[in-house]
C-alpha positions, 0 to 999 in steps of 0.5 A: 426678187430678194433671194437666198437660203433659208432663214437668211433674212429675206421676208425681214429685208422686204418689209423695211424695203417696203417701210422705206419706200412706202413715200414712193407710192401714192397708193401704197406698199401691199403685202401678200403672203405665200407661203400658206398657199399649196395651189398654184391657182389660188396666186392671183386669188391671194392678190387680189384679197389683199389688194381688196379687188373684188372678183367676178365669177365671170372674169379671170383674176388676173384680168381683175387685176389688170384692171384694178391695178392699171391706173394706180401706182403702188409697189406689191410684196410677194413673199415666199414665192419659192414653192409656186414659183411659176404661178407667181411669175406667170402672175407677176409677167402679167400685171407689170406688161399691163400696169405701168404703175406696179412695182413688184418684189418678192421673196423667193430661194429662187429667182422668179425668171423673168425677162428684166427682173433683178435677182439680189442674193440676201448675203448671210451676215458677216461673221470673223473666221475662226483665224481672227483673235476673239477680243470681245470688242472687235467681234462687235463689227461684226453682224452676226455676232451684234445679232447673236448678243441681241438676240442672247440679252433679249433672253437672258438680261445678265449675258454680255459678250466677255472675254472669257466667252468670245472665242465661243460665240465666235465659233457659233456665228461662224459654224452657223455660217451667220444664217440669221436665223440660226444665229437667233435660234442659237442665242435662245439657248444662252437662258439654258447653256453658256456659249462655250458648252453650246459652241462644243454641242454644234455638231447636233445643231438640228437637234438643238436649234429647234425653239423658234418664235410661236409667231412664225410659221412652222417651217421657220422654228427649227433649223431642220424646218427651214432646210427641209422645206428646200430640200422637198421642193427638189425633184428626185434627180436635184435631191441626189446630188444635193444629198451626195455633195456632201461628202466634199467637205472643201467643195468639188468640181463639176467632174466630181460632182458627176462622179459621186452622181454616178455611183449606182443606186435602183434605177440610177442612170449614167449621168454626163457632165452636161446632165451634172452641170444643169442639176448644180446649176438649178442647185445654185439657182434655189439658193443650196450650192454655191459657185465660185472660182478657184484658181480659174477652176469652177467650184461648188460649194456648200455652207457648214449648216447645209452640208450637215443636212445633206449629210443627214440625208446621206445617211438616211438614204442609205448611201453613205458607204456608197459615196 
């Protein structure tokens, strides 16, 4: 399972996996599409239309499948799993005990949670800290950058990463936390803006970075849309502490956290430092907190780009003087 946050490259990832691998598999790379799904029991439905297994009213689907899929030898995409996530791994557990011949990878801001399965974090691309020397042609080791200026030539023929704008385009793949699709969104604007003036406008990045391909689905063509799909996928509980990290601009402890976790609100109850510790563990799980180590001490961090949404949602929930 490819996983990672919004807009960093998972779907784009999995289809050159599935190109590069597609000699593997005598019967073939099939590809199936979630994200347009909102009912958990059309799964194995979807599958089987891709796959062009015919269904019986009078058998399960997911026996359908076994059936169509036990004695051929083919690699399955599910992308978008994130929303039907346990559909989709009741699905997949299925087929792979009963079809030795599947192989299966899917897309997901999570983890399907199975026994055996291999999560691998889709890491942003590489972008220079804000410390390093803006010189034009080193930045181009960069990914980010390389993807920024493609992208910004694709739009706009006469751009060119110069001297003059390098220490701007630098500043917009670091603050954007070189989230390719924020990375592409931003460079649309260089047909309109130059980098410098969109470097000093980032701070209303969800209002700026809104023109994404037609092509895409709805959710994928503004910054706000990619992030917004995560965050109403939490439950109530998930969404406060995601709304209420934002106030920890270098990250926290799990202390911390229970700390503003705790700050009243309508019906609020006392949360303990295991109650807290779950919550950022299902938070890092989905792809919206990062964990690390700090001088042997466990903290929660969060990208630039993420935490200005938390803080949006900060606001308009009403408790950011509270927090």
């Amino acid at each position: 399972t490819l996983t990672g946050p919004g807009g960093s490259g998972k779907t784009r990832l999995a289809v050159q996996v599935g190109a590069d691998l597609i000699d593997a598999f005598p019967d073939g790379v099939w590809w199936v599409e979630l994200a347009g799904l909102d009912d958990a029991g059309l799964v194995p439905h979807a599958v089987a239309q891709a796959l062009g297994a015919r269904e019986s009213p009078d058998e399960p689907t997911a026996d359908t499948l076994v059936a169509f899929l036990q004695a051929r030898r083919l690699l399955l995409i599910l992308d978008n799993c994130e929303h039907l996530v346990s559909a989709a791994a009741a699905l997949a557990d299925a087929l792979l005990g009963r079809c030795p011949g599947l192989a299966i990878l899917a897309t997901s801001r999570q983890a399907l949670g199975l026994i055996g399965e291999h999560a691998l974090p889709v890491p942003a691309l590489a972008v220079p800290r804000a410390s390093l020397p803006a010189e034009a042609g080193a930045l181009l080791d960069y990914e980010g950058i390389r993807l920024f200026v493609e992208r910004a030539t694709a739009i706009n023929p006469a751009f060119a990463l110069t001297a003059a704008n390098a220490a701007a385009v630098r500043q917009i793949c670091a603050r954007l936390d070189g989230i390719p699709l924020a990375i592409e969104l931003a460079a649309m604007w260089m047909r309109a803006l130059p980098a410098e003036e969109l470097a000093a406008r980032l701070d209303d990045r969800f209002q700026l970075l809104t023109s994404g391909s037609r092509a895409a689905p709805p959710r994928h063509q503004t910054l706000r849309g990619v992030i917004d799909w995560s965050y109403d996928l939490l439950p109530a509980a998930e969404q406060v502490l995601f709304r209420r990290l934002a106030v920890f601009a270098g990250g926290c402890t799990p202390e911390a956290a229970r700390h503003v976790l705790n700050i009243p609100e309508s019906g609020a109850s006392t949360a303990t430092l295991p109650a807290t510790l779950a919550l950022l563990h299902r938070l890092v799980d989905k792809s919206l907190v990062v964990a690390g180590q700090e001088r042997g001490q466990t903290r929660f961090t969060m990208l630039e780009t993420i935490r200005e949404y938390a803080r949006e949602k900060l606001g308009e929930a009403g408790e950011m003087e509270r927090a």
